[in-house]
DSSP file (Angstrom, degrees, kcal/mol; ACC not computed):
  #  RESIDUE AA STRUCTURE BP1 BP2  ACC     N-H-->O    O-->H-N    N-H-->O    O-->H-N    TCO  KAPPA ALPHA  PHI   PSI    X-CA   Y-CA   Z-CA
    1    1 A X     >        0   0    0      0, 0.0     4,-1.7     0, 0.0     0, 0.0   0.000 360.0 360.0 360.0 -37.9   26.1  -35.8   18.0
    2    2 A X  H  >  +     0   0    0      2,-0.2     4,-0.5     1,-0.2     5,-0.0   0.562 360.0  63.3-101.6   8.8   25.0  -32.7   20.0
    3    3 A X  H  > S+     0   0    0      2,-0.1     4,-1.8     3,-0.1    -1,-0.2   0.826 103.7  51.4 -72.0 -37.1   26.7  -30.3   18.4
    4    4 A X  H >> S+     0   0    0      1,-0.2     4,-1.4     2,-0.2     3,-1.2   0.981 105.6  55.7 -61.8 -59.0   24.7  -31.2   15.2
    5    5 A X  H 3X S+     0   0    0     -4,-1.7     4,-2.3     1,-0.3    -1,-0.2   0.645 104.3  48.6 -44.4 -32.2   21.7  -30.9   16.8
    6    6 A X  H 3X S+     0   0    0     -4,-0.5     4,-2.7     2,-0.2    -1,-0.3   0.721 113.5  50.6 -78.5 -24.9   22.2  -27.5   17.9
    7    7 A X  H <X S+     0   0    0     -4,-1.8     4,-1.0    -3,-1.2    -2,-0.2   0.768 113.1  45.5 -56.0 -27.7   23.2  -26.8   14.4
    8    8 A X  H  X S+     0   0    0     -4,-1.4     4,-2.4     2,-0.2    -2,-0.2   0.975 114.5  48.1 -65.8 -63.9   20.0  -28.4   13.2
    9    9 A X  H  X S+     0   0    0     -4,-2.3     4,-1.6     1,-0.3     3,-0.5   0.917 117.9  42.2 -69.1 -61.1   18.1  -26.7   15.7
   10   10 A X  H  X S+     0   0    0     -4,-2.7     4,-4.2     1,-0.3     5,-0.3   0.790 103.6  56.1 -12.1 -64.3   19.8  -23.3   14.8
   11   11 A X  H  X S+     0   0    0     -4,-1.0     4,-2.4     1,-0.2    -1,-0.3   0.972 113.6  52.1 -66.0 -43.3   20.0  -23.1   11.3
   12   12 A X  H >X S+     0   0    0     -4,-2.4     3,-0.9    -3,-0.5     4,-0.8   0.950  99.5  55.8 -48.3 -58.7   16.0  -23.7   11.7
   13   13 A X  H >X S+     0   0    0     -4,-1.6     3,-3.2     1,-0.3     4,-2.8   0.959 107.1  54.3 -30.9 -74.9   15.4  -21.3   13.9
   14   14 A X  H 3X S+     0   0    0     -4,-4.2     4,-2.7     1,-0.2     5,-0.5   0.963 113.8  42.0 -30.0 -47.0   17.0  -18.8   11.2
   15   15 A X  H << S+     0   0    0     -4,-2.4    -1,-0.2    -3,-0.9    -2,-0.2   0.507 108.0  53.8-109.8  27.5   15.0  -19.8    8.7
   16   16 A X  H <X S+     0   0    0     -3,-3.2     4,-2.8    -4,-0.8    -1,-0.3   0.605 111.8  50.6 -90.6 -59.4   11.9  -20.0   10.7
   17   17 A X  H  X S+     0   0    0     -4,-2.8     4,-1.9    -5,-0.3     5,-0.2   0.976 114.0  48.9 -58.3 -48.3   12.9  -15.9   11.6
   18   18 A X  H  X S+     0   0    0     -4,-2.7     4,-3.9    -5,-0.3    -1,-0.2   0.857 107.5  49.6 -63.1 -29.5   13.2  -15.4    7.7
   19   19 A X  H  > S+     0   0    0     -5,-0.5     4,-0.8     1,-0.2    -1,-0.2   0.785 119.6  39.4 -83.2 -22.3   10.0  -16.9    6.6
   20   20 A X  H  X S+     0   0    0     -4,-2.8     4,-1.9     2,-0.2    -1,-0.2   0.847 111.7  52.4 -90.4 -10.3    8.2  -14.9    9.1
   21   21 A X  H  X S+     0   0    0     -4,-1.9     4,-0.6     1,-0.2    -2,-0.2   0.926 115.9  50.4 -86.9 -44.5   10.2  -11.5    8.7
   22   22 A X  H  X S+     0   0    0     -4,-3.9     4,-1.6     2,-0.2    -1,-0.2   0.656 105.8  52.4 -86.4   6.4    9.3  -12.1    5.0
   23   23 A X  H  < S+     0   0    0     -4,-0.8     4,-0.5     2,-0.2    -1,-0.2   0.882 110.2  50.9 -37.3 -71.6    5.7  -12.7    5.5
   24   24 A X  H  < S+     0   0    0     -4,-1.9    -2,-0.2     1,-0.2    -1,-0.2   0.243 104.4  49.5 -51.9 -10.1    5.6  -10.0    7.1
   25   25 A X  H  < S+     0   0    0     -4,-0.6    -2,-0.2    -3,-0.2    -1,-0.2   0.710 110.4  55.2 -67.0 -63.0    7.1   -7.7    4.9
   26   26 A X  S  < S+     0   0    0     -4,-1.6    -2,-0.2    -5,-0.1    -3,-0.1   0.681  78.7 118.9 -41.3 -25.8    5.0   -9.0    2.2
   27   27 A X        -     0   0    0     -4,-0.5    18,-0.5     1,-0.1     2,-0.2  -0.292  52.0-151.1 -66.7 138.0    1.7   -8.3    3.9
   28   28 A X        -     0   0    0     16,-0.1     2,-0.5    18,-0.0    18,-0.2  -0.426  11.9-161.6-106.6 153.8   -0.7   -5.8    2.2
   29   29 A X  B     -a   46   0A   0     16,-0.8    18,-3.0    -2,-0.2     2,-0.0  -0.976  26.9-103.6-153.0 152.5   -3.2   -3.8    4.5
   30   30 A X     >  -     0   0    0     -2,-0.5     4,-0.5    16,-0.2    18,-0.1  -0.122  26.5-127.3 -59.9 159.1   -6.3   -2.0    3.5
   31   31 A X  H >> S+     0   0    0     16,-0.2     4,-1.6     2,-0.2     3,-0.8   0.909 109.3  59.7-101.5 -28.9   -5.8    1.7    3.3
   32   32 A X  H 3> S+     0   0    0      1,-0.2     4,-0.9     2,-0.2    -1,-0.1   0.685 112.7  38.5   2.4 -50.3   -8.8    2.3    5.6
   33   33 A X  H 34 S+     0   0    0      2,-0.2     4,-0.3     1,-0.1    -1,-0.2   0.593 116.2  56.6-106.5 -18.2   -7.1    0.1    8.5
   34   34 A X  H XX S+     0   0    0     -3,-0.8     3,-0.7    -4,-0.5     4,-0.5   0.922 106.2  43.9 -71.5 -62.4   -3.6    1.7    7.6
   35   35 A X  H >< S+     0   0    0     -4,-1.6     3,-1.5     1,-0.3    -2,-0.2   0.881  97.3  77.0 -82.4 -31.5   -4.4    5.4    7.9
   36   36 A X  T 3< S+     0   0    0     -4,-0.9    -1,-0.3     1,-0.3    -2,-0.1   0.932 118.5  15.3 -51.1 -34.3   -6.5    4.9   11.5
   37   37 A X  T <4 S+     0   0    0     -3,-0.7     2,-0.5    -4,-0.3    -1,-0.3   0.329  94.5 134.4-129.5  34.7   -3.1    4.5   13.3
   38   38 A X    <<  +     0   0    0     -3,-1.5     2,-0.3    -4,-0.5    -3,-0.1  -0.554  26.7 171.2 -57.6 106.2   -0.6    5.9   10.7
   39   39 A X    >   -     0   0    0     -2,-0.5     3,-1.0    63,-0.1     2,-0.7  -0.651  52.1 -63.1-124.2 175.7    2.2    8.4   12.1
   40   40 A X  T 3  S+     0   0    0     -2,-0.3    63,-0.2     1,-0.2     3,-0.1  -0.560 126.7  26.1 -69.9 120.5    5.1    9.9   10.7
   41   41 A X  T 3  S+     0   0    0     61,-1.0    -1,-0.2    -2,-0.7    62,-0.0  -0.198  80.8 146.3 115.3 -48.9    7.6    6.9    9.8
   42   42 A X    <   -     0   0    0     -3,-1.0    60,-2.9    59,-0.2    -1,-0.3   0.008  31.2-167.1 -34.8 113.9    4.9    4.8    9.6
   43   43 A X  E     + B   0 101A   0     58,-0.3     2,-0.3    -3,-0.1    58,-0.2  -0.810  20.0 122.6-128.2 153.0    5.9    2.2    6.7
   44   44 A X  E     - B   0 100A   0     56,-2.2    56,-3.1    -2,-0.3     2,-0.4  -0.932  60.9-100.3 169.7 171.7    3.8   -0.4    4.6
   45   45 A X  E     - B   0  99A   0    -18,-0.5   -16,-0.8    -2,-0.3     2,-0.3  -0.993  44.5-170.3-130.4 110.2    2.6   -1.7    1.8
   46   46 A X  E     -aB  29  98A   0     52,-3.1    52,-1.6    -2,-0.4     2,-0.4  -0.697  11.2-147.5 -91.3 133.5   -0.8   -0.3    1.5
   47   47 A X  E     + B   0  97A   0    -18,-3.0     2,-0.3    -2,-0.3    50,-0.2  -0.643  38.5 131.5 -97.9 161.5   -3.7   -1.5   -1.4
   48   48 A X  E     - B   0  96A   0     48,-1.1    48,-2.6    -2,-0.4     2,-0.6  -0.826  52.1 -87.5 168.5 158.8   -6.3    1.2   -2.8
   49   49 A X  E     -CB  63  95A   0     14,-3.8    14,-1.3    -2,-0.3     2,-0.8  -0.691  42.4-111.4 -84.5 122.9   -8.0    2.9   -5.6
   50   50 A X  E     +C   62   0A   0     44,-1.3    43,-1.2    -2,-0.6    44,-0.2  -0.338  36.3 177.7 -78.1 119.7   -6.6    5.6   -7.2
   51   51 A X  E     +     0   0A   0     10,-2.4     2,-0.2    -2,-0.8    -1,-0.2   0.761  61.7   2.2 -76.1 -42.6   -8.8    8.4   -6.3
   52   52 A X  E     -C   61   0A   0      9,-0.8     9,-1.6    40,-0.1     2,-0.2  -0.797  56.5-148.8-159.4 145.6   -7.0   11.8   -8.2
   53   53 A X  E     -C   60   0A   0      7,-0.3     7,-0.2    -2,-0.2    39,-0.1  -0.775  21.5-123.8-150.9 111.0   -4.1   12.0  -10.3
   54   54 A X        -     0   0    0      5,-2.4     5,-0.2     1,-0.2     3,-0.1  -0.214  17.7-140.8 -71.3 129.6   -1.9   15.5  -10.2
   55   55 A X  S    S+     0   0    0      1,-0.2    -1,-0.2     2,-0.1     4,-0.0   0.806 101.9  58.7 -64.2 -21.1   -1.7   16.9  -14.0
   56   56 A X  S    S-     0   0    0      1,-0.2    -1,-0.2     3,-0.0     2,-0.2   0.865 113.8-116.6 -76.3 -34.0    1.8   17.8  -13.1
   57   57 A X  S    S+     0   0    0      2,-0.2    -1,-0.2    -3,-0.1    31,-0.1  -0.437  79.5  67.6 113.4 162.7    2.9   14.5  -12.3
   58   58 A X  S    S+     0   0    0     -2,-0.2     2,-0.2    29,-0.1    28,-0.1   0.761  84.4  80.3  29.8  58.7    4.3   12.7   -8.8
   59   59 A X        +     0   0    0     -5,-0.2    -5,-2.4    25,-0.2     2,-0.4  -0.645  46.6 162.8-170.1 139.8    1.2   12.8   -6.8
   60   60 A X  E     -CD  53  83A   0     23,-2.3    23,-2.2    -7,-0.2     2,-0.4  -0.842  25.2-139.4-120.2 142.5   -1.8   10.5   -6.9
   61   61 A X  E     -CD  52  82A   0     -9,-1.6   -10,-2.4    -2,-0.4    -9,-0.8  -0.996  14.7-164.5-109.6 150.6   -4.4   10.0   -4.4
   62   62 A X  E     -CD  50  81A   0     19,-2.1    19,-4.4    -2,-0.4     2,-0.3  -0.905   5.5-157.6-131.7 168.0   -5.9    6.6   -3.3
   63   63 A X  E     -CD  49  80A   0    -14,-1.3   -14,-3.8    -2,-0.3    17,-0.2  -0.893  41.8 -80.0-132.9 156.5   -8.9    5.9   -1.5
   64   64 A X     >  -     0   0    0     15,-0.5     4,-3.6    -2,-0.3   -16,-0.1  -0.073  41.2-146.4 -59.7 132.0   -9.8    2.3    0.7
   65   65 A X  T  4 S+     0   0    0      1,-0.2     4,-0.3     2,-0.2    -1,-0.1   0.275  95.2  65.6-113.5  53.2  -10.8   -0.2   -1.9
   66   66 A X  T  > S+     0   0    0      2,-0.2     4,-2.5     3,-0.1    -1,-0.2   0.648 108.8  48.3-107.7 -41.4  -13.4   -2.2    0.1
   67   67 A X  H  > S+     0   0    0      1,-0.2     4,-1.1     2,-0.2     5,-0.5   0.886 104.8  58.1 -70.6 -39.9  -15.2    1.5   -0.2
   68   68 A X  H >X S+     0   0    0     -4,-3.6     3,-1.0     2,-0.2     4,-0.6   0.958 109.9  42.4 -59.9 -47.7  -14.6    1.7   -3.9
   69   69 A X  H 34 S+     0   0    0     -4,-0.3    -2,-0.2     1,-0.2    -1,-0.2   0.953 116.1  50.1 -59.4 -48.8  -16.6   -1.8   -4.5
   70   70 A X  H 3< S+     0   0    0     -4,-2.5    -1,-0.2     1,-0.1    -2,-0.2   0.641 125.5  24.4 -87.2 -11.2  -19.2   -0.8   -2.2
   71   71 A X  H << S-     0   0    0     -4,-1.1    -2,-0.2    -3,-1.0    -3,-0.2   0.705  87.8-143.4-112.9 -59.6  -19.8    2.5   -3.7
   72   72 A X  S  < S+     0   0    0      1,-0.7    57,-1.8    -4,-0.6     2,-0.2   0.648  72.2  83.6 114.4  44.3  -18.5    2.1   -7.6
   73   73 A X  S    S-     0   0    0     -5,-0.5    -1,-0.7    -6,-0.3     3,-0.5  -0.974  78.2-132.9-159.0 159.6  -17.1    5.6   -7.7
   74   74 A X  S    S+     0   0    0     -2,-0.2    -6,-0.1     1,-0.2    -1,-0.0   0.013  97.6  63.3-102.5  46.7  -13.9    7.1   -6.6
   75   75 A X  S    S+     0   0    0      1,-0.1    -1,-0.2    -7,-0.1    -7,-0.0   0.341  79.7  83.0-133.3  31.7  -15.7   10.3   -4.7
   76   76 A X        +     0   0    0     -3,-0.5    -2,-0.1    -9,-0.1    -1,-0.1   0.213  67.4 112.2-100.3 -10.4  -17.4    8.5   -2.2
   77   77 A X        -     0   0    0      1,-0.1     3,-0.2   -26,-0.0    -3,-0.0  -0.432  57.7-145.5 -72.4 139.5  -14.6    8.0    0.5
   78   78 A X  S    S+     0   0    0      1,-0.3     2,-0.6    -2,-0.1    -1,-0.1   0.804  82.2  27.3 -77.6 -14.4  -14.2    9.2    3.5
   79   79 A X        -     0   0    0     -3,-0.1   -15,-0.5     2,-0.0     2,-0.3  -0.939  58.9-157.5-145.3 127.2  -10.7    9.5    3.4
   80   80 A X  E     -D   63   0A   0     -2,-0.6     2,-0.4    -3,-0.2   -17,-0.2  -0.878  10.6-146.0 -87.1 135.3   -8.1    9.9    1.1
   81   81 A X  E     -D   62   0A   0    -19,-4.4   -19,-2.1    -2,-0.3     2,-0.6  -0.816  19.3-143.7-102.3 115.8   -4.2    9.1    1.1
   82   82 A X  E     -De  61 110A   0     27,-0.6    29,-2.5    -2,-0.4     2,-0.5  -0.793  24.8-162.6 -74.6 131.3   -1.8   11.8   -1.0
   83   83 A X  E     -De  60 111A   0    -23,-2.2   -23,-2.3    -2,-0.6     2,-0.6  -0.941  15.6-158.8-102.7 106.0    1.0    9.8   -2.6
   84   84 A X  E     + e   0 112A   0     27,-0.6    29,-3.0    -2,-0.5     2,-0.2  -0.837  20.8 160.5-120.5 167.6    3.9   10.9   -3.9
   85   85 A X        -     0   0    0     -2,-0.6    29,-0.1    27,-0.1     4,-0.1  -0.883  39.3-146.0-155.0 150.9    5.7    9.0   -6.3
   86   86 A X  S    S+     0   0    0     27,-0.2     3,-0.2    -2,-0.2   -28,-0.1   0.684  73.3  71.3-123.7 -31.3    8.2    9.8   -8.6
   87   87 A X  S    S-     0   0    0      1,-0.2   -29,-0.1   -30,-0.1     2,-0.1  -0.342 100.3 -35.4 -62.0 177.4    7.0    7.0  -11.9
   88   88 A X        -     0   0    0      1,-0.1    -1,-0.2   -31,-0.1    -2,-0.1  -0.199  64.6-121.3  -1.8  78.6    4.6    6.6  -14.0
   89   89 A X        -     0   0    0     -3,-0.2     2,-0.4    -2,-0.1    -1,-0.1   0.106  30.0-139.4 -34.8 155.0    0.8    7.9  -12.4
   90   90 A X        -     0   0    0     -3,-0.1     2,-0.1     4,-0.1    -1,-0.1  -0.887  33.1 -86.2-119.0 152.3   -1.3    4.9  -12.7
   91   91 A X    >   -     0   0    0     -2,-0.4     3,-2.7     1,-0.1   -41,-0.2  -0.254  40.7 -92.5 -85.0 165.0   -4.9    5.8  -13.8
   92   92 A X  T 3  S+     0   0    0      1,-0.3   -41,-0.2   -39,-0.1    30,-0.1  -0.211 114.4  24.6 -58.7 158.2   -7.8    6.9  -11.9
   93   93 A X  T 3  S+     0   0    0    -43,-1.2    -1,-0.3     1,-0.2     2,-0.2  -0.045  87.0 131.6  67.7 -14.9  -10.1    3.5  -10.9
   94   94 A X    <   -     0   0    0     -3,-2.7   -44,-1.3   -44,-0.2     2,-0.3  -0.317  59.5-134.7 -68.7 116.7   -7.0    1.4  -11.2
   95   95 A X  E     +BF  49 120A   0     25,-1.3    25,-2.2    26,-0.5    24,-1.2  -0.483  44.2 159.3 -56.4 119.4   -6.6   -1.2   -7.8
   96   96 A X  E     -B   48   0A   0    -48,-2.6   -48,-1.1    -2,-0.3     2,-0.3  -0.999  41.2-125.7-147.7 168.4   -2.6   -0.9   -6.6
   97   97 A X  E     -B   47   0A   0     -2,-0.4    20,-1.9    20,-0.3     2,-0.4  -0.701  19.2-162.5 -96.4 153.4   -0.3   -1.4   -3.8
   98   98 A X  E     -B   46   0A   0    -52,-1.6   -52,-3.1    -2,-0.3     2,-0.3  -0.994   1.7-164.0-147.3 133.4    1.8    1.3   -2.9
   99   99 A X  E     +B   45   0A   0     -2,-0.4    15,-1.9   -54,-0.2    16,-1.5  -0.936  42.7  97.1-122.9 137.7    5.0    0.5   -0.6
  100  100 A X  E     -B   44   0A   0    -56,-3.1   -56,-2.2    13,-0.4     2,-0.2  -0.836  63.6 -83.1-171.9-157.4    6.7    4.0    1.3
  101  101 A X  E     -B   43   0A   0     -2,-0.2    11,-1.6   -58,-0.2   -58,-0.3  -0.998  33.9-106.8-133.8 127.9    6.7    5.7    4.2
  102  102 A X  B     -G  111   0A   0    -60,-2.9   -61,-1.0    -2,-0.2     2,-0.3  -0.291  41.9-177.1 -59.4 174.2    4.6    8.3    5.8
  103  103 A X        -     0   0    0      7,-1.3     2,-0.9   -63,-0.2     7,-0.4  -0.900  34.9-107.0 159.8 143.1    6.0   11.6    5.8
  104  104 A X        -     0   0    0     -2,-0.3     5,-0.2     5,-0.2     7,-0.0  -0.795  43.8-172.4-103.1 109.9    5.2   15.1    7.1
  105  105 A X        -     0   0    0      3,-2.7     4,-0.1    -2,-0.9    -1,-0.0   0.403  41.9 -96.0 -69.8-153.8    4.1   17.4    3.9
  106  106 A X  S    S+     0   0    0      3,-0.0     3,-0.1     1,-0.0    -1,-0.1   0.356 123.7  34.2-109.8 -10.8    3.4   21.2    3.7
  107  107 A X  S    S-     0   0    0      1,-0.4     2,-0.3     0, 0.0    -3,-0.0   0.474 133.1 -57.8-109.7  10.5   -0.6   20.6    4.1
  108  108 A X  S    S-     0   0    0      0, 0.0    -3,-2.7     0, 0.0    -1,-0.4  -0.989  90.5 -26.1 151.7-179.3   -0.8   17.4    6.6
  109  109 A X        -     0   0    0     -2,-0.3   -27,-0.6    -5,-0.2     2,-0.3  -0.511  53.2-173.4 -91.9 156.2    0.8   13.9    5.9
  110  110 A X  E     -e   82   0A   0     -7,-0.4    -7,-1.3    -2,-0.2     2,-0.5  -0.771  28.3-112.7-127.2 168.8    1.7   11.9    2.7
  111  111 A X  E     -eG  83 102A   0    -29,-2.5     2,-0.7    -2,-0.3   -27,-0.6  -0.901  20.9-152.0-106.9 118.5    2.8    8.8    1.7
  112  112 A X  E     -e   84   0A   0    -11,-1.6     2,-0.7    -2,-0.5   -27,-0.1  -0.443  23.7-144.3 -87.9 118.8    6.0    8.9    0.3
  113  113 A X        +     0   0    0    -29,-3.0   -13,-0.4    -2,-0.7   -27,-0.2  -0.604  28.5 173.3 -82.7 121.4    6.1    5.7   -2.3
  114  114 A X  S    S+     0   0    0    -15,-1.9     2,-0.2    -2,-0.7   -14,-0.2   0.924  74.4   8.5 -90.2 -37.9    8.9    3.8   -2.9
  115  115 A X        -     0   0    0    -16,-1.5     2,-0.2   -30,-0.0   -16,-0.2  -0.564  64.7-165.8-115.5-176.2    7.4    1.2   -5.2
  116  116 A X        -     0   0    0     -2,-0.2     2,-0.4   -18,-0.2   -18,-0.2  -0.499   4.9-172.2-177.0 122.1    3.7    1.0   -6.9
  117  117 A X        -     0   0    0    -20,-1.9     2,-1.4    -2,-0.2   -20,-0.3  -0.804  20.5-133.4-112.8 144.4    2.3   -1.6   -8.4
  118  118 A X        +     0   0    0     -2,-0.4   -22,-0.3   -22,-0.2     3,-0.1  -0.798  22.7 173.7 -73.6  89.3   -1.0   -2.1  -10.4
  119  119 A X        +     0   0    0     -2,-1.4     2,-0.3   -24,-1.2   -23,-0.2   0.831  68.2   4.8 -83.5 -20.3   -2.9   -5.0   -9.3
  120  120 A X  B     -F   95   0A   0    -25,-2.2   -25,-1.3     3,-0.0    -1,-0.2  -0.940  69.7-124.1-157.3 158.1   -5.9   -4.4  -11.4
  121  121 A X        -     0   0    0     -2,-0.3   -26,-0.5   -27,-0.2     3,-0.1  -0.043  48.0 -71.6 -67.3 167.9   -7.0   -2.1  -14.2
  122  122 A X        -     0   0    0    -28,-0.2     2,-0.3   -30,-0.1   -29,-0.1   0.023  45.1-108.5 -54.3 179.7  -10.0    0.0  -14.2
  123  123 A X        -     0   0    0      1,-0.1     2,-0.1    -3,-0.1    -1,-0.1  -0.640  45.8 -96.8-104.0-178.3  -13.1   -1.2  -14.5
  124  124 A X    >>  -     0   0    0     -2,-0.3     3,-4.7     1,-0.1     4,-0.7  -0.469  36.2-104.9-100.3 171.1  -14.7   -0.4  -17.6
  125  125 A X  G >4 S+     0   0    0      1,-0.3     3,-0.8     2,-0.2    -1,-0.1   0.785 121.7  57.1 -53.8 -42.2  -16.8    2.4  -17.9
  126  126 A X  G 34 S+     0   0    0      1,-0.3    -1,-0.3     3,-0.1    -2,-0.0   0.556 102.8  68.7 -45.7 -36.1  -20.1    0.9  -18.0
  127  127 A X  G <4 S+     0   0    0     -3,-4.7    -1,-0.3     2,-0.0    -2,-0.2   0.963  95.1  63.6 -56.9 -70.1  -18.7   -0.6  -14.3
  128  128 A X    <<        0   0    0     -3,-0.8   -55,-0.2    -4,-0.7   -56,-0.0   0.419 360.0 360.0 -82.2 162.8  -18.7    2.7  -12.6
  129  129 A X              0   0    0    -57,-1.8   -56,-0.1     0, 0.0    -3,-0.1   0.165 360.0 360.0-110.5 360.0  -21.7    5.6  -11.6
């Protein structure tokens, strides 16, 4: 009888550690609140607007998108994140999450992406200043 219990109690514990490890893993941060303490290594899954988009391909920038609502353009930030990413550029005004790692470039740090997601399209023109 108390060996099952400590089995009970175990196997919860595990899946008490997994539902928070993946919680945490899921969790999205502002890019604003991201870049203030951001070092080389640094890993997340960041949201933002994409700010700039390289005509060559595999580098984006995004900019905090609490700043994008408040201003309704993307050249109002103070701060921008370079991304590089080896898909598909997602287009300028589009909201996405971007999972990497920071990284030390040749001008300063980037975020090296692993994934990118679209979470919403632009807004339409009419939206925008």
């Amino acid at each position: 009888m108390k060996k099952d219990f400590y089995r009970l109690l175990r196997a919860g514990l595990i899946a008490v550690f997994f539902a928070l490890f993946a919680s945490v893993a899921l969790a999205v941060e502002h890019l604003d609140a991201f870049m203030k303490g951001a070092n080389v290594g640094s890993a997340a899954t960041v949201e933002g607007v994409v700010s700039v988009v390289s005509p060559k391909g595999g580098r984006f920038g995004i900019i905090d998108s609490f700043e994008f609502a408040a201003c309704k353009t993307v050249n109002c930030a103070k701060l921008t994140m370079p991304v590089l990413w080896s898909g598909d550029t997602p287009q300028i005004a589009s909201t996405v999450h971007v999972t990497g790692v920071v990284e030390k470039g040749k001008t300063g740090l980037v975020f090296n992406a692993s994934a990118v997601e679209e979470v919403a399209p632009p807004p339409e023109r009419g939206m925008l200043k």
